[in-house]
N, C-alpha and C positions, 0 to 999 in steps of 0.2 A: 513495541514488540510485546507479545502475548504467545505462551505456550499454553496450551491445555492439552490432553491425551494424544502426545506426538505430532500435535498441530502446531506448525509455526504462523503468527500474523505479523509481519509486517506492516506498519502504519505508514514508515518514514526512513532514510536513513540522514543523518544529521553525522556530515562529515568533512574537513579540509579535500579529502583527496578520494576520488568515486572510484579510483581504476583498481580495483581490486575482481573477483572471480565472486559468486553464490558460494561457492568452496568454499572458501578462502574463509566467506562471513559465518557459515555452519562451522568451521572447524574451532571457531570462539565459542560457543554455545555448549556445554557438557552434557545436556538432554538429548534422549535419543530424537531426530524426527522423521515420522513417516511422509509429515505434508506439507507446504508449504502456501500460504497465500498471502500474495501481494499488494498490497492498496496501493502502490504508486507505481507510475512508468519503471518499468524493470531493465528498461534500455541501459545502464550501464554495469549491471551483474553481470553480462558475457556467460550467461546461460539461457539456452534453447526452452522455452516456456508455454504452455497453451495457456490463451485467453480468454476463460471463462465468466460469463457477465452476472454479476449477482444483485438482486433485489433487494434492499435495508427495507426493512417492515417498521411501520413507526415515524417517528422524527429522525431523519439524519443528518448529520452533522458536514458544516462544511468549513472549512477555514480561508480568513481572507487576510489579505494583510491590506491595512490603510482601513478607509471607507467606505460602506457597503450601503448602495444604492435602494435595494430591495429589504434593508433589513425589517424583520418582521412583516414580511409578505411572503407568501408563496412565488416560488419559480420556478425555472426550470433549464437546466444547463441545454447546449444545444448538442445533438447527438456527435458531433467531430470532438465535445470537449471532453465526453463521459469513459471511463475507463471501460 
């Protein structure tokens, strides 16, 4: 999580129990926020969301768990898996 000038980022959330509201998670945070943007499937915040696709300029970052086939190679996700 990263707030900068009313911006919230979301990277992740890291939790026993998902069933909670967007609400719910803004009403723990004491900064005000105008915006919000999500790096993971937002499918269990049970808020109405548009899905706007953004370009990372640079090296970006990915994470794997286990073994990574491709490491230090370029690749490339296939368009069903990309956010």
């Amino acid at each position: 999580m990263e707030i900068q000038d009313q911006q919230l980022k979301l990277f992740d959330l890291v939790t026993p129990n998902l069933n909670f509201t967007l609400q719910a998670l803004l009403e723990q945070i004491p900064e005000a926020i105008a915006e919000i943007l999500i790096y993971f499937s937002p499918d269990c915040l049970q808020f109405a969301m548009q899905a706007v696709a953004e370009t990372f300029e640079g090296d970006s970052l990915l994470m794997v768990r286990g073994t990574f086939a491709a490491e230090h190679q370029q690749f490339t996700l296939p368009r069903s898996a990309r956010c």
